[in-house]
N, C-alpha and C positions, 0 to 999 in steps of 0.2 A: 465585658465579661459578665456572664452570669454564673453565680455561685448556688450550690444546692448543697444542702446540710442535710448530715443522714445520721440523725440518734443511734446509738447502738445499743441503748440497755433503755426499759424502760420511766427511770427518773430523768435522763436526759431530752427526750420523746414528751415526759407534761411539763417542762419548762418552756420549749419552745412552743408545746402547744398554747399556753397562757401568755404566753411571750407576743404571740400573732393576735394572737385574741383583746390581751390592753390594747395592741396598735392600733386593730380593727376597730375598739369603744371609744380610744380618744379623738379619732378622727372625724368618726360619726356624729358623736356629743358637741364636736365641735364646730360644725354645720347648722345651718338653722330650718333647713325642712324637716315636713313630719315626718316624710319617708324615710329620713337618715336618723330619726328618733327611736323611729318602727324598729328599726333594721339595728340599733342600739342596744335597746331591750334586747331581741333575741341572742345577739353578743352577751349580753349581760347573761343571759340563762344560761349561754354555753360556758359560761367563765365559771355558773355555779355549779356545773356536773363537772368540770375538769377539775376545780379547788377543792370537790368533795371529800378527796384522797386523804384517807385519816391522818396520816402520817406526812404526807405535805411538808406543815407547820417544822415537825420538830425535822425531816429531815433537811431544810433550807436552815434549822438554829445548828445543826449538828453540821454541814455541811462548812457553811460561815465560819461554825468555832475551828475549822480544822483547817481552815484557809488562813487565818488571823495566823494561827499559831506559824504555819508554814513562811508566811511573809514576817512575823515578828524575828525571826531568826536570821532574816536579811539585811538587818541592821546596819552589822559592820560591815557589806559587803560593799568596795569601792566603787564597784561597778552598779550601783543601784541608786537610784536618784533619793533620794532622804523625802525631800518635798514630794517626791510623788507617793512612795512608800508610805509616807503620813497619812496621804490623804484618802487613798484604799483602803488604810486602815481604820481612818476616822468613818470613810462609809461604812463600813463593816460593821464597826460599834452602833452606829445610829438605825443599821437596817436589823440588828438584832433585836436595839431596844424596841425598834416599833412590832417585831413581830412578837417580841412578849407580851407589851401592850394589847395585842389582840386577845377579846377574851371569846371564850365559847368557841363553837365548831362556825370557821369558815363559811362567810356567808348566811349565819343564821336569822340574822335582818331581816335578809331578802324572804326566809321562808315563813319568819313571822308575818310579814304583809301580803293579807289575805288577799288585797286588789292584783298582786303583782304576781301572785302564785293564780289567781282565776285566768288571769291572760296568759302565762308558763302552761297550762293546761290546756286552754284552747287553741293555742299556737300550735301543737301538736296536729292539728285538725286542717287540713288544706282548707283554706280561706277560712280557717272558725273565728278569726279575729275582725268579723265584720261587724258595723254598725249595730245592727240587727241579734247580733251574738252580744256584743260588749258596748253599752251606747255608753256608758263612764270611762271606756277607753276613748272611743269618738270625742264624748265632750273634754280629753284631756290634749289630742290630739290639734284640737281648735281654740286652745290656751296663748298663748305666746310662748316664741321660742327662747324667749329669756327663761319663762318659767316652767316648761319641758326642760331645759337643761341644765337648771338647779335640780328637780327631781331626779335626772341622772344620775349626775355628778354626787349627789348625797347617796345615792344606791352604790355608786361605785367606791365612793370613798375610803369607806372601811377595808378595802379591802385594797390597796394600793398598798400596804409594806412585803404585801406578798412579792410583788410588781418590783421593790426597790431588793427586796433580798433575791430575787432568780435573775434579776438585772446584774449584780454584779457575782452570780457565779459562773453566769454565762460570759459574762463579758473575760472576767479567767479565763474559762474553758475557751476561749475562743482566740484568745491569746497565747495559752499553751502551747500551739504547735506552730511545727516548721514545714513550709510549704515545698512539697517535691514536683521536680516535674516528669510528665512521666508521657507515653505513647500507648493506645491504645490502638492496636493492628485490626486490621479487619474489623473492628467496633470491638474487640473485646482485650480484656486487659486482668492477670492474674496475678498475686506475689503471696509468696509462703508468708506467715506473721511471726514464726518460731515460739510461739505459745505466748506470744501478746496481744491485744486488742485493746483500739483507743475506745474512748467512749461515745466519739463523735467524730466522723469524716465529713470534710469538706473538698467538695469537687469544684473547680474554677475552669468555666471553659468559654470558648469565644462564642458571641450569642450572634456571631452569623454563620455560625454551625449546626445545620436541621437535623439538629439529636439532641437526647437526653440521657444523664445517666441511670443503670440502676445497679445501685447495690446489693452485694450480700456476703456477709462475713463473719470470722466466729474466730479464735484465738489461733487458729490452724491457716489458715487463708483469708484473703481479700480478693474479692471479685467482680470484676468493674464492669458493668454492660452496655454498650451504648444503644440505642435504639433508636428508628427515625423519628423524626415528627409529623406522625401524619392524626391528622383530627377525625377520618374519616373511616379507613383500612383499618386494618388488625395490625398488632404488633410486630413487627419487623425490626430485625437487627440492624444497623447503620454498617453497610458492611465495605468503609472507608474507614483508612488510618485518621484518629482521632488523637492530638496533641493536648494535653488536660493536666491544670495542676489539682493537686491532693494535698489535702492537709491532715494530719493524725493530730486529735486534739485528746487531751486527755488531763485529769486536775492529780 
């Protein structure tokens, strides 16, 4: 199966944007070529224009406190594991305190270091990050990749409680919902919402089926497209009956 997750309001759209972005930096950081160093940093620059978001910060404390409170009222509830209830909530507590911890605007580190905002600059530039452009990036390049990947890893750092608070609102969010199954005729598939809308769909479909879906919805409707897959042509309907589950996620 492959699954494709489709935000529907714009705070749910920069979590999973920062969400792909960690994976992307700790994978690369964790590799020992320069190419995957290179290719590191610019992950890193894009985590600093997605965490820009002023409000970020406090909507992840605000979001957190409203989740604690939601699951602290689950207490008595027989049906609800105790030990695991604890332990959602004991992350919860520790992903607050680290995001209070954080001082200043998000990523300010990074803009104080003038070596690492000249390379954010010329990155912009097709090939500007060449020897010849930045020979202190070349000669950090030809360091060891022990000590390229402490310089990461200290860039990144600070900025990891972000990582653990949209880590577990997502991981809620993604737990929230019940998965339907559903048919989509001809490639297309409609269902009235009667003035609901989750905050996130999930489509699950079998990935030896040459389609993809596309979304689009609003409190009134949900509307499922499938389209083929072709890497070459223009976009075309999938115009075969398509068997696909859906999940409505919503916190």
């Amino acid at each position: 199966m492959i699954s494709y997750e489709f935000p529907l309001n714009e705070r749910v759209r920069t979590l999973l944007r920062l969400e792909d972005l960690f994976s992307r930096i700790e994978t690369l950081i964790s590799r020992s070529d320069s190419i995957d160093h290179h290719c590191a940093l610019g992950v890193l620059f894009e985590l600093l224009e997605v965490a820009a978001r002023a409000d970020l910060k406090s909507d992840l404390l605000q979001e957190l406190e409203r989740q604690k409170k939601i699951l602290a009222a689950l207490h008595s509830n027989p049906e609800i594991s105790e030990d695991a209830l604890e332990s959602i909530l004991n992350s919860i507590d520790i992903a607050s305190t680290d995001l209070l911890a954080m001082s200043g605007k998000i990523g300010q580190h990074l803009r104080d270091n003038e070596w690492l905002m000249g390379i954010k600059q010329r990155a912009c530039i097709p090939g500007g990050v060449c020897e010849f452009d930045l020979p202190s990036y070349h000669y950090w390049h030809h360091q060891s990749s022990e000590s390229r990947r402490a310089h990461l890893s200290s860039w990144l750092n600070p900025m990891l409680p972000l990582r653990e608070g949209f880590s577990i609102v997502l991981k809620l969010l993604r737990e929230s919902g019940k998965v339907h199954h559903f048919t989509a005729f001809h490639g297309s598939f409609q269902q009235m919402q009667g003035g609901k809308i989750a905050q996130m769909l999930c489509v699950h479909l079998d990935k030896s089926l040459p389609c993809l879906p596309e979304i689009s919805a609003n409190k009134y409707a949900l509307n499922v497209r499938f389209v083929a897959a072709n890497y070459a042509a223009k976009t075309a309907l999938y115009d075969q009956d398509v068997p696909f589950d859906l999940t409505f996620c919503s916190l």
